[in-house]
N, C-alpha and C positions, 0 to 999 in steps of 0.2 A: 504494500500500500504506500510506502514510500515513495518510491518511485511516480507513484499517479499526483503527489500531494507538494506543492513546493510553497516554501515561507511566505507574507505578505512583502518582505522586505528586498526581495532579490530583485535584481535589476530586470527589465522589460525584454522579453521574448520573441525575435522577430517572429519566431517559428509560429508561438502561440498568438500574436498579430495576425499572422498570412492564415492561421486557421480557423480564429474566428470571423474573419472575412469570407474563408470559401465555405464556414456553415451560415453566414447570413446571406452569400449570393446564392446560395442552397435553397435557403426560405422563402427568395423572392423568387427564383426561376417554380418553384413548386407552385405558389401562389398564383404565378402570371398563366401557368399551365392547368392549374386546375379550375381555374376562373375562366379561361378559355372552354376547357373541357367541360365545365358545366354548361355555358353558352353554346355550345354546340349538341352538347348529348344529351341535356337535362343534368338534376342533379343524384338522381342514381349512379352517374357515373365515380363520384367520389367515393370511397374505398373506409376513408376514415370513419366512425359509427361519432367519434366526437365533434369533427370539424363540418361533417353533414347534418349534425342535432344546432350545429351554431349557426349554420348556414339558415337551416329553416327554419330557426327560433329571429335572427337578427336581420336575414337578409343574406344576400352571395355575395357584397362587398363587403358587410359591416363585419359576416361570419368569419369569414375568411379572411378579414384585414386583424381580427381580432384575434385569430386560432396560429396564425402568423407572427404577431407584436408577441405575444405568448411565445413561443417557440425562441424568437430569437431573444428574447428575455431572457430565458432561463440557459440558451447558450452564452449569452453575457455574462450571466453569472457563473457561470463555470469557469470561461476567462478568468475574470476577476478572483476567481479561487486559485487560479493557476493551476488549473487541470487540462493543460495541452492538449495533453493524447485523448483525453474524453471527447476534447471535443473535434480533434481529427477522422476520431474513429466514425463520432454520428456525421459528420460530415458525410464522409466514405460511406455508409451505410444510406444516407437521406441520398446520396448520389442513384446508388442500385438500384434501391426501393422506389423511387417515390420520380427522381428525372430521367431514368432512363426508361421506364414504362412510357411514364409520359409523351416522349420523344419517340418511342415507337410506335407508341398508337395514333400522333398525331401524322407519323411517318406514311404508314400503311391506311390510312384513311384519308 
């Protein structure tokens, strides 16, 4: 667990810079994609059981700009814990899961 956990006081991280940036460009290509993909397929096509209860409770912008700000919220604070690799990892995983689907269903259709 060491290794996941570093001090408050240790000098600034490019590493962990460059990777809370590619999980917040993660957030917004997801967003800009499934906001797409709701406007085109309805919103069945959303996948999440939470960000589609937000969607139909606030709306497809407000749901989804909220289930978003959230998201990258809680990878800020991870930064700011200085948990690098946590947040490279869900980086790399919201990549897999969530923009390459997307990307290919937008591809093949």
């Amino acid at each position: 667990m060491a290794v996941l956990y570093k001090r408050w006081n240790e000098p600034k991280s490019r590493f962990g810079d460059l990777m809370v940036v590619t999980f917040m460009v993660m957030q917004c290509l997801d967003g800009v994609f499934t906001y797409m993909g709701v406007r085109i397929w309805g919103p069945a096509i959303e996948a999440n059981p939470l960000v589609s209860s937000a969607m139909s409770t606030a709306g497809v912008a407000a749901g989804l700009g909220g289930a978003k700000m959230m998201a990258i919220g809680f990878g800020m604070l991870l930064h700011l814990r200085r948990v690098h690799y946590v947040v490279a990892l869900l980086a790399a995983i919201y990549f897999m899961v969530a923009i390459v689907p997307w990307a290919a269903l937008f591809l093949t259709h």
